[in-house]
N, C-alpha and C positions, 0 to 999 in steps of 0.2 A: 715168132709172135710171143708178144708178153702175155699173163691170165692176170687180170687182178680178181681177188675175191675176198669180196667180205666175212666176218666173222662175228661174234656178238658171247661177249661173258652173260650167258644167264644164271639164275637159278636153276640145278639140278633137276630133269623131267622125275627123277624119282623120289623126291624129297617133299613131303608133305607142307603147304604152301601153308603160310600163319601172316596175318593183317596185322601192322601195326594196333598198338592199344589207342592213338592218337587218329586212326583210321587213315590216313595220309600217303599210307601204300603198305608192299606188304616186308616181311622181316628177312633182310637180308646180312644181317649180323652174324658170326659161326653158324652160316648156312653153305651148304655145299653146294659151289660153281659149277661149272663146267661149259663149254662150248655150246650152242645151240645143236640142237638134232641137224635141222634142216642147213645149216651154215658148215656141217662136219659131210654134206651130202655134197654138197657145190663144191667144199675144197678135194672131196675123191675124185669127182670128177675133171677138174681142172688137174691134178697129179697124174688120171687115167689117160685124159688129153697129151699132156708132154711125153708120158711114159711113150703114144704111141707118135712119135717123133713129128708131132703136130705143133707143138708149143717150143720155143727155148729157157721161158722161163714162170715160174708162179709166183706172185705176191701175196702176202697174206695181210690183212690188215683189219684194224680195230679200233673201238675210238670207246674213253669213258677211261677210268680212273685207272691209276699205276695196277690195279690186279690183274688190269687186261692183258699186261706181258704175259701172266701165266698161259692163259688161252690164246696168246701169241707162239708161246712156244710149244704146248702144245702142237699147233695145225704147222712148227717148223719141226717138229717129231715124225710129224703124220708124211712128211716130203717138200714141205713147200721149202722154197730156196732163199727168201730172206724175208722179212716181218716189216711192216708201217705201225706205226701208233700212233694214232692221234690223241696227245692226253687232256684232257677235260672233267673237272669234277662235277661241274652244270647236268643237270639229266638233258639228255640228245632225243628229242624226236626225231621221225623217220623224214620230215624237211629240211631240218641241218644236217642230217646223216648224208643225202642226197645232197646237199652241198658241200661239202668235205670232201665228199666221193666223185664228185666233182672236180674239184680243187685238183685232189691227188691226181686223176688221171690225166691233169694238163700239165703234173709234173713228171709221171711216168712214163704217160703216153701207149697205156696199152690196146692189146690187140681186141679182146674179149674181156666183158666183167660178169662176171656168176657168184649170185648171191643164193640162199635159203629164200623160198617164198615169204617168210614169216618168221619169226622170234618166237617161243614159246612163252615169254612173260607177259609180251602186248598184243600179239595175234595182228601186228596191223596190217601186212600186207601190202606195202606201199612202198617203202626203202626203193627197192627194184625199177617199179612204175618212174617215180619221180625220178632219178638220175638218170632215166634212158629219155625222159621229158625234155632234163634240161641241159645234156648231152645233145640231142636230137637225133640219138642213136636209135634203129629199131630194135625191138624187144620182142622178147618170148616166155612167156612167162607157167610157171607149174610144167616145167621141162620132166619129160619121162623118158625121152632118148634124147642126144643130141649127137648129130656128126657134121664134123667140117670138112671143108673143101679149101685149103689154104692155096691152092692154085686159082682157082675161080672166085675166093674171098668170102666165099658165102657160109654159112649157118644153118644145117637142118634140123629143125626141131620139134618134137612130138610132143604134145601138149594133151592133157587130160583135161577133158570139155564134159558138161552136164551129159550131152549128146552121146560120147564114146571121146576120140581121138579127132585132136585136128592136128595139120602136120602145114609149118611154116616153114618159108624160107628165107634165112635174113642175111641183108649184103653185111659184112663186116667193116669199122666197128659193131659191136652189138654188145648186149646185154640178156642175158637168161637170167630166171630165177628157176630155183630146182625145185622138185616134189620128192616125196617120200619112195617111190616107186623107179627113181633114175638110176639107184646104185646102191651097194649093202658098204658105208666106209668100213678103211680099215685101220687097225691097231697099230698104234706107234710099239716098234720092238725096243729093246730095251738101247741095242747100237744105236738106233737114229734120236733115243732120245737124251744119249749121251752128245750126239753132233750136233741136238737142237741148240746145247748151251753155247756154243761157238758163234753160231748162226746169227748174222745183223738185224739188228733190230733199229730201225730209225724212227725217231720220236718228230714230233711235229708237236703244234700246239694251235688252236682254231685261228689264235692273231695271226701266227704267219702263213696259215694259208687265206687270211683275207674274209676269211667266214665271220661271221656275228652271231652269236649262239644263244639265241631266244627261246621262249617256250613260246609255243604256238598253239598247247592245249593247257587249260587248267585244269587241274583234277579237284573237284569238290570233296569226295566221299569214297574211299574202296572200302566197301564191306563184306563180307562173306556170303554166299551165297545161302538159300534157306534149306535147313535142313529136312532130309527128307521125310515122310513119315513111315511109318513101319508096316509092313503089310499085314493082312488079315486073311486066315483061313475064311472059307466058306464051307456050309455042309452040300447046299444042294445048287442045282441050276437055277432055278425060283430066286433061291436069295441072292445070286448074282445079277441077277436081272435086276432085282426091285433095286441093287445097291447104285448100275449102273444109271438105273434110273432117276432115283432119287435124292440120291447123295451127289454121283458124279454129273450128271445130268447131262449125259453122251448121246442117249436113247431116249 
């Protein structure tokens, strides 16, 4: 069984985020990249899969402008065994992503696709949903465990619900999306990141796989969030009260 899994170049989860001066988004210029969290969680898991002779092989793939090789090679450091790129300098909402994703999988034709629940830039949530839409593949989504049954074709998946735990079972094909909580990834050593440079990387471009790559959201305005205000000592109980009272108007 093939793994496809997506991947996504963000902005760095530790690097202090700055708005364009034009307000139009935010500064991604000499800002430091790197792979999504939740996308470096989906690809351990699909290397954890093949390691345990469940898979033959893992795809790695990424869509968005030439720096995406880096975070291509990357996740082929990390294990995966060859790389897609879909290159496009267009910004990709998670509808065209979902069609790409698409595309590719009726050219690869794999067994399982496992994505990150989310991107840390846009929060949207959706990538996942929408390709198992229009696949008509079933889905499991915010995976905290998952095991396969490649004899019986099927999918178990444990899912974090408001409630606790729901635990799905899905025929394969399918599609997961991962959580925080499925697996701790691991570090490319310094050997595999020497073997990552060999490693194929196949490029595409949205024409030829048919896609048309529109925006489907407009962004008006990113602006910074408000800053917060600065707390205040209190001397006594009294004057917590009057403040919740009349200032904050809680009570």
């Amino acid at each position: 069984m093939k793994i496809m899994v997506a991947i996504k170049r963000v902005v760095d989860y530790a690097v202090k985020i700055r708005v364009k001066s034009d307000k139009s988004g935010v500064e991604t210029q000499n800002v430091k990249m790197s792979m999504n969290p939740f996308c470096e969680i989906a690809l351990e898991e699909a290397l954890r899969i093949k390691q345990s002779g469940l898979a033959s092989e893992v795809v790695a793939v990424s869509m968005g402008p030439t720096q995406c090789v880096d975070t291509l090679r990357t996740g082929l450091a990390m294990g995966a065994d060859r790389g897609i790129h879909v290159e496009s300098t267009a910004a990709l909402f998670p509808l065209t992503v979902a069609k790409l994703l698409k595309a590719l999988v009726e050219v690869e034709k794999p067994g399982l696709i496992i994505l990150g629940k989310q991107a840390i830039d846009d929060d949207c949530n959706q990538t996942g949903q929408m390709v198992a839409g229009l696949l008509g593949w079933p889905q499991g989504t915010f995976a905290s465990k998952v095991l396969l049954d490649t004899e019986k074709q099927v999918a178990t998946v444990e899912r974090e619900v408001d409630g606790g735990l729901e635990t799905l079972c899905l025929d394969l094909p399918a599609v997961i999306t991962t959580d925080l909580r499925l697996n701790q990834p691991r570090y490319a050593t310094l050997p595999n990141i020497m073997k990552a440079k060999s490693k194929v990387i196949k490029k595409y471009t949205p024409q030829e796989l048919n896609v048309e790559v529109k925006s489907d959201i407009e962004v008006v305005e990113v602006t910074e969030p408000p800053k917060r205000k600065a707390g205040v000592l209190i001397s006594s109980i009294d004057e917590l009260i009057d403040k919740l009272r009349n200032e904050a108007h809680v009570i």
